[in-house]
NULOMI-372875 format. One record per residue (C-alpha): residue number from 1; x, y, z; residue in three letters. Coordinates in pm, 1 decimal. Layout:
- num:x:y:z:residu
- NUM:X:Y:Z:ALA;
...
END
This chain:
- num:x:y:z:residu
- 1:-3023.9:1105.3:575.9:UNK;
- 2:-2683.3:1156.6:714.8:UNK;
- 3:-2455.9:1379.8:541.0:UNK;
- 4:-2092.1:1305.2:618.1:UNK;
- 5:-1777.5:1496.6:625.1:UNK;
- 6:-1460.2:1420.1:441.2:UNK;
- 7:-1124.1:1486.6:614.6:UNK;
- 8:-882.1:1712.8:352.1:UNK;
- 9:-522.5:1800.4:397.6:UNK;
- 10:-333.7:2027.4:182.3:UNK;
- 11:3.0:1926.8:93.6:UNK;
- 12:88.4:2309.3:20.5:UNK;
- 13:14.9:2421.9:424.4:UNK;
- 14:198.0:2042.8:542.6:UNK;
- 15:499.2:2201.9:356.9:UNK;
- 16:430.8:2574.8:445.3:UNK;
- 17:411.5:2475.4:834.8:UNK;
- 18:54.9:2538.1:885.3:UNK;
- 19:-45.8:2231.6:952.9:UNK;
- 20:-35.0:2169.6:1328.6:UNK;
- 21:202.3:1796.5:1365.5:UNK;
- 22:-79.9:1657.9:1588.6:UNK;
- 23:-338.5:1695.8:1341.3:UNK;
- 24:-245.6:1453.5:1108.6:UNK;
- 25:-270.8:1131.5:1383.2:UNK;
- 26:-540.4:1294.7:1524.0:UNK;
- 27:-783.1:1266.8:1168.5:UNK;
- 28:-631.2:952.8:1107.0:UNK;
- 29:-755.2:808.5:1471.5:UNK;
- 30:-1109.0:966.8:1420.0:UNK;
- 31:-1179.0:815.7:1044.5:UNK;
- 32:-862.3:622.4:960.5:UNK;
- 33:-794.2:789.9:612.7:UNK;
- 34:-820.4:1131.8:469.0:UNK;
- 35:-735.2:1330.6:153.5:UNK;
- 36:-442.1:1514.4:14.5:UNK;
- 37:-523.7:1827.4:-237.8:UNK;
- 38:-273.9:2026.0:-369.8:UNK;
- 39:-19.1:1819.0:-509.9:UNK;
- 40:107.1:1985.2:-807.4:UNK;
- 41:449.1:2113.9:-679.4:UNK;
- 42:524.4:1745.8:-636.1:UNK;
- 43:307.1:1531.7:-809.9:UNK;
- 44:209.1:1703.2:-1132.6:UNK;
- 45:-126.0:1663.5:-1301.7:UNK;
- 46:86.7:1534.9:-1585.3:UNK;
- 47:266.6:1313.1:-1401.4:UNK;
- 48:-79.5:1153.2:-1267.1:UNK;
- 49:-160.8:1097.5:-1643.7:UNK;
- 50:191.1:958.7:-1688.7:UNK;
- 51:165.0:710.8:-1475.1:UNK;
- 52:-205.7:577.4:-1617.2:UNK;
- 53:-87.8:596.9:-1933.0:UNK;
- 54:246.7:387.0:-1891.4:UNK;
- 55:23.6:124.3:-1719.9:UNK;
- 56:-235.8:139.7:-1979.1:UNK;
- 57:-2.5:29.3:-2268.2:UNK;
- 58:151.4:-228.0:-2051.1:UNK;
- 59:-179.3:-387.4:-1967.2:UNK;
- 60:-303.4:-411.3:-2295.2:UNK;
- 61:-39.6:-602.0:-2406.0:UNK;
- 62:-53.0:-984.5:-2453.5:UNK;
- 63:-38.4:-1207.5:-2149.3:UNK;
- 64:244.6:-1413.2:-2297.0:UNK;
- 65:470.3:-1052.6:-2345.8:UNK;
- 66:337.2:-951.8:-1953.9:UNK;
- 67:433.7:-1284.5:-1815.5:UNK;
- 68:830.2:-1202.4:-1905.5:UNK;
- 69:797.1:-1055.9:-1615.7:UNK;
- 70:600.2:-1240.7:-1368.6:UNK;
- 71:675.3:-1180.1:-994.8:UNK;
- 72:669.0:-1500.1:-915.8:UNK;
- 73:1028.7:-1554.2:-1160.1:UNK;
- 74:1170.9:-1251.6:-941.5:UNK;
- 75:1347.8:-1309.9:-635.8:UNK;
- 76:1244.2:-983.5:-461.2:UNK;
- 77:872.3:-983.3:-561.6:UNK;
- 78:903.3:-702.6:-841.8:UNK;
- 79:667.9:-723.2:-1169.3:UNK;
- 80:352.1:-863.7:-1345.7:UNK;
- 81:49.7:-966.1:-1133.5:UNK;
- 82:-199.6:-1200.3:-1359.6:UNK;
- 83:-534.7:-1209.4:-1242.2:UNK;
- 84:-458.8:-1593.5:-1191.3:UNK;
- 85:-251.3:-1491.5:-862.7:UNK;
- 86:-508.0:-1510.8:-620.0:UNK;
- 87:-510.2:-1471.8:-276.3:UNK;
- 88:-712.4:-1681.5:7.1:UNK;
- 89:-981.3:-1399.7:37.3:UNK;
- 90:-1324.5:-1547.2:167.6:UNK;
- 91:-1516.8:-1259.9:27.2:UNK;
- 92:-1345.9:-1228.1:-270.2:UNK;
- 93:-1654.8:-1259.0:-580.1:UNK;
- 94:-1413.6:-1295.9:-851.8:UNK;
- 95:-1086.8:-1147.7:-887.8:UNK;
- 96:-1077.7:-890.5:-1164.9:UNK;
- 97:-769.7:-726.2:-1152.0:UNK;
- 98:-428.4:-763.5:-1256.4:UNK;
- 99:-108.1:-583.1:-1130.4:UNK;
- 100:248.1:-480.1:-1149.0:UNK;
- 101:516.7:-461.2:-810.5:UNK;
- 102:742.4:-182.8:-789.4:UNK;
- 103:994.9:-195.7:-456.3:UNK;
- 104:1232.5:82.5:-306.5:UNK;
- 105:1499.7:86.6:-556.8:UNK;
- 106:1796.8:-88.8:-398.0:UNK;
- 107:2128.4:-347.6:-490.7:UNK;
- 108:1958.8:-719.5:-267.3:UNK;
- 109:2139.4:-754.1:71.8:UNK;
- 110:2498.2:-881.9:118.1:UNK;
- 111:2495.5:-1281.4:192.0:UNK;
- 112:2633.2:-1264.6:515.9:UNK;
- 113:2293.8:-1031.6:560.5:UNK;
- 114:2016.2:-1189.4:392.1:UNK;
- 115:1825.7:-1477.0:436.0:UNK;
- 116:1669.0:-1495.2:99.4:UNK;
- 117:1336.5:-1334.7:143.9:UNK;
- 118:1398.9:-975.8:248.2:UNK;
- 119:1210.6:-840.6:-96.3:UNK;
- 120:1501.9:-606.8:-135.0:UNK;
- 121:1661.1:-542.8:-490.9:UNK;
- 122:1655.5:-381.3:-849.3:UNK;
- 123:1310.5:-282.8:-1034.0:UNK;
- 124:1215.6:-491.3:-1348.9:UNK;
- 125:1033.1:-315.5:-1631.7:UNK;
- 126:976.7:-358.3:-2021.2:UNK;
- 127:1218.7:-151.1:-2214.0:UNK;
- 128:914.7:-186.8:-2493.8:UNK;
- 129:708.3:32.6:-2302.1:UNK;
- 130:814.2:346.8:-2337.0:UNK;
- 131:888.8:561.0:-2033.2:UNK;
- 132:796.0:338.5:-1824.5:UNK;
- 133:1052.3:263.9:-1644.1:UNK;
- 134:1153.6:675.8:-1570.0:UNK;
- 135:755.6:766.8:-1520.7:UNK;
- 136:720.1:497.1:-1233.3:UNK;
- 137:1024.0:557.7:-1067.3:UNK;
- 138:957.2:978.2:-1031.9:UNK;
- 139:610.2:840.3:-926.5:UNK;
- 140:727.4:635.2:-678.2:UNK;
- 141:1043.9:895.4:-561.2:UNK;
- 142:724.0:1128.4:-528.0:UNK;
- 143:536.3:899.3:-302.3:UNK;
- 144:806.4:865.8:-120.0:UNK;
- 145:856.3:1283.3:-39.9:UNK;
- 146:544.1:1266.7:41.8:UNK;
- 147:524.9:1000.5:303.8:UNK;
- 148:853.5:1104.0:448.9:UNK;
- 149:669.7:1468.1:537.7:UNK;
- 150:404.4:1270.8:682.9:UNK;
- 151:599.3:1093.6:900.1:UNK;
- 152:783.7:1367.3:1015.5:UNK;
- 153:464.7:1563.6:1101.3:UNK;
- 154:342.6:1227.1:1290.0:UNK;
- 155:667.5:1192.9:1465.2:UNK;
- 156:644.6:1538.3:1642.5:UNK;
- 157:291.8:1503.0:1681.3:UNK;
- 158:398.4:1203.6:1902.9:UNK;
- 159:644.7:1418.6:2128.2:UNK;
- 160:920.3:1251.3:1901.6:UNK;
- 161:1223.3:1442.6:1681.4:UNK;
- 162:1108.8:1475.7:1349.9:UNK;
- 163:1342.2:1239.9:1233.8:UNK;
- 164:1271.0:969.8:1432.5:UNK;
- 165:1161.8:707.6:1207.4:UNK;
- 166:1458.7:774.4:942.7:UNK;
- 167:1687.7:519.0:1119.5:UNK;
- 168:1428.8:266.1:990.8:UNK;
- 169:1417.7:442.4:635.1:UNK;
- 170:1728.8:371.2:477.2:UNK;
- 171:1619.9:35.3:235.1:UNK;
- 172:1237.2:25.4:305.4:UNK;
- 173:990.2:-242.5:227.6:UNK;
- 174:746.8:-14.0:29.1:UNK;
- 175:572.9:-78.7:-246.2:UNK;
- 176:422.2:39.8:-538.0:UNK;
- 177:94.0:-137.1:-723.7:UNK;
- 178:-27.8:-66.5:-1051.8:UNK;
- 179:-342.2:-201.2:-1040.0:UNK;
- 180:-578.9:-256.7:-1344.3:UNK;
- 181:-915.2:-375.0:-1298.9:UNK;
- 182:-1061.8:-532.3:-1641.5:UNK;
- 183:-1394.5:-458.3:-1781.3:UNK;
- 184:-1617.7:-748.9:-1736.5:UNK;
- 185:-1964.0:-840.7:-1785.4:UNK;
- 186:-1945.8:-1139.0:-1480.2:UNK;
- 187:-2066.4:-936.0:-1188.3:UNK;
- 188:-2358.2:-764.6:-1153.0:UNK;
- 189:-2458.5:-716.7:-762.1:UNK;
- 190:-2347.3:-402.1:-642.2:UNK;
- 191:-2194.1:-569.6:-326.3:UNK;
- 192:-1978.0:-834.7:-595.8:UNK;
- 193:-1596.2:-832.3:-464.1:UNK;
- 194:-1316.8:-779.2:-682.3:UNK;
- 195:-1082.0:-730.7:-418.5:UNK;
- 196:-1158.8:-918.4:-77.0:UNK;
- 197:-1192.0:-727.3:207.1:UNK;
- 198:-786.3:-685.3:418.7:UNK;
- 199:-634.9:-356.0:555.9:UNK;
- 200:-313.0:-271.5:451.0:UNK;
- 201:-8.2:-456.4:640.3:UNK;
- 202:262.6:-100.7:653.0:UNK;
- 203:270.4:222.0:821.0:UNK;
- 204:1.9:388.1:575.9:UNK;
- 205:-75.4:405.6:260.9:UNK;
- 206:-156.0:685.8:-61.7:UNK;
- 207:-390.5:626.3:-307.8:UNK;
- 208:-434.7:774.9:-635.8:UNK;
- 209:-755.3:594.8:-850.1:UNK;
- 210:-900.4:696.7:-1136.8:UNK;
- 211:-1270.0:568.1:-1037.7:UNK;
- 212:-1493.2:499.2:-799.5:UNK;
- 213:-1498.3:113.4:-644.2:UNK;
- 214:-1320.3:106.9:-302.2:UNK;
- 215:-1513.1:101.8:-39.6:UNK;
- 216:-1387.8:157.4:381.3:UNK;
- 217:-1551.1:-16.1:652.9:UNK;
- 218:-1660.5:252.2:917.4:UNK;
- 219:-1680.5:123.0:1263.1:UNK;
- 220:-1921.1:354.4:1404.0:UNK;
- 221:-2177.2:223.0:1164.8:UNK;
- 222:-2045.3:-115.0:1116.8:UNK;
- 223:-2120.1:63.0:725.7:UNK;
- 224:-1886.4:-27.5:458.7:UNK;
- 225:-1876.3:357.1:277.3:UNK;
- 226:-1800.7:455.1:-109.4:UNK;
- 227:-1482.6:656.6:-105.1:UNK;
- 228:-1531.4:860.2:-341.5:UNK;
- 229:-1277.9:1011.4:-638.9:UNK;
- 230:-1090.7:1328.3:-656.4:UNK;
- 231:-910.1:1409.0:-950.8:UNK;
- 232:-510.2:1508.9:-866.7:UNK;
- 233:-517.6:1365.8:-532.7:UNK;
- 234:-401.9:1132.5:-279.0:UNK;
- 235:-636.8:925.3:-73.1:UNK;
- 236:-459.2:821.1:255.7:UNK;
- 237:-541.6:483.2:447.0:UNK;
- 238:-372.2:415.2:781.7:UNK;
- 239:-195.5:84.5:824.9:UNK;
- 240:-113.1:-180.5:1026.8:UNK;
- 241:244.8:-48.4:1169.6:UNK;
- 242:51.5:274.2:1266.3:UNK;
- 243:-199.3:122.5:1475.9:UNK;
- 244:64.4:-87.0:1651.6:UNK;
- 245:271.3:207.9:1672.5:UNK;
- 246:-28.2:399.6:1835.3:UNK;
- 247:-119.4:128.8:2112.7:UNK;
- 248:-460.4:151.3:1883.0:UNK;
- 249:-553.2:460.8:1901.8:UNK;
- 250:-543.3:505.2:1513.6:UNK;
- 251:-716.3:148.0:1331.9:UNK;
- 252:-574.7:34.6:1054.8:UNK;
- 253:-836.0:103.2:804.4:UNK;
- 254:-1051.6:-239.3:680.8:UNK;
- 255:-1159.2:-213.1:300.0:UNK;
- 256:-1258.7:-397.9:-32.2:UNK;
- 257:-1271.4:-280.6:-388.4:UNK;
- 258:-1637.2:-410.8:-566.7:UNK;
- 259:-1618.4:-413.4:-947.4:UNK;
- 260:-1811.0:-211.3:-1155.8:UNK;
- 261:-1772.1:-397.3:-1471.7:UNK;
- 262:-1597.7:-95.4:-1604.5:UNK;
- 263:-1246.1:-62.5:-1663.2:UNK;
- 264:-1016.9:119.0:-1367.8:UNK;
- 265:-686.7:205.8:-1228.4:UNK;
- 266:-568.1:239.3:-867.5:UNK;
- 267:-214.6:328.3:-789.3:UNK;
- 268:-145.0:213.3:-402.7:UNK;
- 269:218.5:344.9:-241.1:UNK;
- 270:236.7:150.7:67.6:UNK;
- 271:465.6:355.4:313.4:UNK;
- 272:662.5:105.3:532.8:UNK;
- 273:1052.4:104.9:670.3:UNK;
- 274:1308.1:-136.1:673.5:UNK;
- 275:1220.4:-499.9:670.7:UNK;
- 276:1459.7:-586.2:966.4:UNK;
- 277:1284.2:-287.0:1134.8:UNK;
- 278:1152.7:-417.9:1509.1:UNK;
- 279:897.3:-181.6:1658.2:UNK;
- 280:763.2:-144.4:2005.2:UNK;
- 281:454.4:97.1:2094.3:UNK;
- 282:579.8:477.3:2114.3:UNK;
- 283:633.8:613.7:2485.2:UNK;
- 284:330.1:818.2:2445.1:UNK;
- 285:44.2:546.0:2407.1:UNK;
- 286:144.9:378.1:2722.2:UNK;
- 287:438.9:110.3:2822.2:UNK;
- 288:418.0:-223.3:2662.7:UNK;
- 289:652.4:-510.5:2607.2:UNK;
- 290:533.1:-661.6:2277.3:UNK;
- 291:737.7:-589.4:1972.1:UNK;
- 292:698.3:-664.1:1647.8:UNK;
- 293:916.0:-706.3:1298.9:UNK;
- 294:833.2:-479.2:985.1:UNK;
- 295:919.3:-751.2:780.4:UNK;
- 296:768.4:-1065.8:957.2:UNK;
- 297:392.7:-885.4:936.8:UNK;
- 298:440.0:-829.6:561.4:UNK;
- 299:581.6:-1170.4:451.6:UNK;
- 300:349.3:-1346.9:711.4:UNK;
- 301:2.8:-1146.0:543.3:UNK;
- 302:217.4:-1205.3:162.1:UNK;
- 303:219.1:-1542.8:198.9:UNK;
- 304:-173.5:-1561.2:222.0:UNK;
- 305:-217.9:-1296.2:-113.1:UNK;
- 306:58.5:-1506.2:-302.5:UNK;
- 307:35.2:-1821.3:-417.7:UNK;
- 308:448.3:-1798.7:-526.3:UNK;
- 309:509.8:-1671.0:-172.2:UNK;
- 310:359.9:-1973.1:-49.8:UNK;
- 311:484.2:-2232.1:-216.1:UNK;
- 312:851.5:-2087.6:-128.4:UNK;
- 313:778.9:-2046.8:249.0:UNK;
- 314:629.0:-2428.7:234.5:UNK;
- 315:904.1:-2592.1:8.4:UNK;
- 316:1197.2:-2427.0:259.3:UNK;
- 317:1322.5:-2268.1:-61.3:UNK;
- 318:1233.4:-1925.4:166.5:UNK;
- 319:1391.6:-2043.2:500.1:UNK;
- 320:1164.6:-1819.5:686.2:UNK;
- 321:1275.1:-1810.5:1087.3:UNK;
- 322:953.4:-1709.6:1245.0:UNK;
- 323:582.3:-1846.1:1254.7:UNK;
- 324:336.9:-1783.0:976.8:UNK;
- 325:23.3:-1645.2:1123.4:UNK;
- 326:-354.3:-1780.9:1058.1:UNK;
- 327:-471.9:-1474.6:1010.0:UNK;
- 328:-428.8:-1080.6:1015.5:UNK;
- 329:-502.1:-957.7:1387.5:UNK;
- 330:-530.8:-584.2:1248.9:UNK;
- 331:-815.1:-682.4:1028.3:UNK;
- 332:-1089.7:-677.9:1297.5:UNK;
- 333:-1424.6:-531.0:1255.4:UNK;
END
């Protein structure tokens, strides 16, 4: 039998300064993920019950009341997921889940600025669900602290200022998914997909979930591994901008969710910067001429998980200016 480790970070010694800058980069290039514990000074335990229970009331109201705010009637992809809006996922079972979009808080670009598809603007939520609006955005503004700590502890850990990536954090393209996965009686294998298997398409991202059902693919093993369920903390996945930051050396992390049958929640913050945002590989990984766009990897990997986002790109309604890819390159095995 092997027994295997799992990576923990406390929050409390990231913000204390005893957590070395290096040693964040470094776990995420040995497993691609680990855990944060000791939250409460800026995600509350009762802010984690908040947020489920905001999301709970809004899910369990009628389809026709949800779809008043379907993303695909908003012009900066904020709101209502149905389980109808399904992605070209080849492993994908049946899709069991149903969502709603949350963006970085912001007015959309100026004309002379914007060319339509930027996914920049104002939140949309149901006044008739009470608090929602206010719980989401502290849980969000939360995220967000978080993630900006990280970044500073990867950006020194990198030989860089601490503030080098906040030039590219002034309107970012991160997101936040409330993600509700219905009971059902349809699948019963334990390997049956709910969520196909994709990694995630930003710099990194934190999960909070209130059950078991994601599973990571570990490359050592060419496993796929249950990740298992702490209560009051954040699971964190490196992403695609990471690994192309890193030349590689951390992988964005490949994973699925299987369904259970059993209801669930998952609450994904996907940390990214600015859509306009072009990167190159930092100094320390080794010199390299390719570059790449923040926002032309998201949009590109969108416009296979949206139907909407399709249809826009195809009809020119979305006058995108650069190629659609065939597929994800980050999501090797």
């Amino acid at each position: 039998m092997v027994i295997h480790s799992i990576p923990v970070i406390s929050y409390e010694e990231i913000i204390s300064g005893d957590v070395a800058p290096a040693h964040v980069l470094e776990t995420l290039a040995e497993t691609g993920y680990f855990y944060l514990s000791d939250l409460d000074k800026v995600i509350s335990p009762q802010l984690f019950k908040a947020l489920q229970d905001v999301s709970k009331s809004f899910f369990d109201s009628s389809l026709e009341s949800k779809m008043e705010y379907y993303i695909g009637d908003s012009d900066h992809h904020r709101g209502y997921v149905p389980v109808t809006e399904q992605g070209a996922y080849g492993d994908e079972s049946i899709r069991t889940y149903e969502a709603f979009d949350i963006g970085y808080e912001a007015e959309p670009l100026p004309p002379d600025r914007s060319l339509g598809f930027e996914l920049i603007g104002p939140n949309r939520y149901p006044a008739r669900i009470d608090g929602m609006a206010a719980t989401a955005e502290a849980y969000y503004a939360a995220n967000f602290t978080v993630s900006r700590h990280l970044l500073r502890l990867i950006a020194q850990g990198v030989g860089e200022d601490e503030e080098y990536f906040d030039r590219w954090i002034t309107r970012p393209a991160s997101q936040l998914r409330l993600i509700h996965y219905v009971p059902n009686d349809v699948l019963v294998n334990s390997d049956d997909t709910s969520m196909g298997a994709h990694t995630d398409y930003e710099l990194f991202t934190l999960i909070h979930q209130t059950s078991p059902g994601l599973l990571a693919y570990d490359r050592p093993t060419r496993t796929w591994r249950n990740m298992p369920v702490f209560k009051n903390t954040l699971l964190v996945l490196g992403g695609d901008m990471l690994q192309f930051l890193t030349g590689g050396k951390v992988k964005s992390l490949l994973h699925r969710v299987i369904t259970t049958g059993e209801e669930r929640y998952s609450f994904p913050f996907f940390m990214n910067l600015d859509f306009e945002t072009e990167l190159r590989v930092l100094p320390k990984f080794g010199a390299s001429d390719e570059r790449i766009t923040v926002g032309h990897h998201l949009l590109g990997q969108l416009y296979r998980d949206f139907p909407y986002i399709k249809e826009r790109v195809d009809s020119g309604k979305w006058p995108v200016d650069f190629a659609i890819p065939d597929r994800n390159v980050f999501e090797q095995l």
